[in-house]
Structure formats: C-alpha cells, structure tokens
NULO-915634 format. One line per 10 residues: number of its first residue (from 1); their letters; for each residue z, y, x of C-alpha. Coordinates in pm, 1 decimal, always signed. Layout:
<recs>
NUM = A = Z:Y:X  ...
</recs>
This chain:
<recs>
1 = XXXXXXXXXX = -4325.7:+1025.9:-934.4  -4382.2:+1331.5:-1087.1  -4090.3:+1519.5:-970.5  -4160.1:+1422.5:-600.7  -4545.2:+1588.3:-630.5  -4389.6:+1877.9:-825.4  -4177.0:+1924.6:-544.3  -4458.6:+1942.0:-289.2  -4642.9:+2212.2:-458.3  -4654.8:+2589.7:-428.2
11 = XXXXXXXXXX = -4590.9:+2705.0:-810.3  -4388.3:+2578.4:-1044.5  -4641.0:+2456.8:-1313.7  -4568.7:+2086.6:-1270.9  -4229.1:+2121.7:-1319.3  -4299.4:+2314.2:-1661.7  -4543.2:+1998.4:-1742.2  -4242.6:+1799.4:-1723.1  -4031.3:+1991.2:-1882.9  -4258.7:+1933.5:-2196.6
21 = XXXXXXXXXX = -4229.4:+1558.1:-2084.2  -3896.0:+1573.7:-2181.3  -3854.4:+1779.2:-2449.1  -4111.8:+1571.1:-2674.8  -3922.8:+1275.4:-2546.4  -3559.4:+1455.0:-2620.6  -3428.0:+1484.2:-2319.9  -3320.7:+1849.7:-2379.5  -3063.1:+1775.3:-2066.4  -3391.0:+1687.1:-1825.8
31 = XXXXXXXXXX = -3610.7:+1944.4:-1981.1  -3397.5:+2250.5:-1882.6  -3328.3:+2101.3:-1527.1  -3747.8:+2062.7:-1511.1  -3816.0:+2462.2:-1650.6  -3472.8:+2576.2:-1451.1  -3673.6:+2429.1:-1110.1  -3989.5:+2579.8:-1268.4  -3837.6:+2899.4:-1284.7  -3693.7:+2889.3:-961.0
41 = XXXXXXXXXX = -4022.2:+2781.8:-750.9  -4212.1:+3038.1:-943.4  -4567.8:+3068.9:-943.8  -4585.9:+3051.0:-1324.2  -4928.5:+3103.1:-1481.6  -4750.1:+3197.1:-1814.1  -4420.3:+3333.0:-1742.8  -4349.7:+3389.1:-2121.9  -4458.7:+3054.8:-2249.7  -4187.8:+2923.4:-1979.5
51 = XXXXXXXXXX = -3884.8:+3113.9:-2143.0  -4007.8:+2994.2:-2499.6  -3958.8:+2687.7:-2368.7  -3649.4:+2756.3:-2265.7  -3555.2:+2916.5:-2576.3  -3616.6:+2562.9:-2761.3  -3435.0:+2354.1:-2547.9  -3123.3:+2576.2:-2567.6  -3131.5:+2578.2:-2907.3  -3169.4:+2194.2:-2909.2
61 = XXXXXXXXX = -2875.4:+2180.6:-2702.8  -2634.3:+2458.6:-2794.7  -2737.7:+2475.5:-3120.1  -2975.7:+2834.1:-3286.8  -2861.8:+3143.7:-3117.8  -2629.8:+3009.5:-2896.4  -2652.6:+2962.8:-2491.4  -2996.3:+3172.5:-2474.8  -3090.8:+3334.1:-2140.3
</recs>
C-alpha cells in the first residue's frame, strides 16, 4: 500500500520511509530498491541522511567497504 502512495507523490520521502521499513525488518534487498526509487524521484528533504542509508544497507549486503556508491 505504501509503495502505490509513494508512487503518487512528488518527492521521494516515502520511499526513504520505507526504505527504513525494511532495513529494521532486514530486508537489505527491499531497502535499497525503496532508497534507489527515493533517489531517483528526488525531492529529498535530507539528501545526506539518504546516502547514509544507503551506506548501511550496502554494507549489510556486500559486506564493510564493499559495493558503496
């Protein structure tokens, strides 16, 4: 449900609240498709808080220091 209103919006903020979602749920996978959309919609509020974000998931999923953007 989420994704569908995130979709319909002008900035990318809901898609960074679901991102979060995710990641406290570990679903690193789902988490960097949610901030990847984010990023792409743009809009951000907090541009830098978005790429920390980032920063964790990759590490969750490629391990510390590797697949960082």
């Amino acid at each position: 449900m989420i994704d569908l209103l995130a979709n319909k919006t002008q900035s990318g903020e809901l898609f960074v609240n679901l991102a979060i979602v995710h990641f406290r749920n570990h679903e690193w996978g789902q988490a960097k498709m949610a901030v990847d959309q984010a990023l792409h919609k743009g809009g951000l509020s907090d541009h830098r808080r978005v790429l920390a974000l980032l920063e964790k998931i990759n590490d969750r999923l490629f391990g510390s220091g590797i697949g960082r953007c």
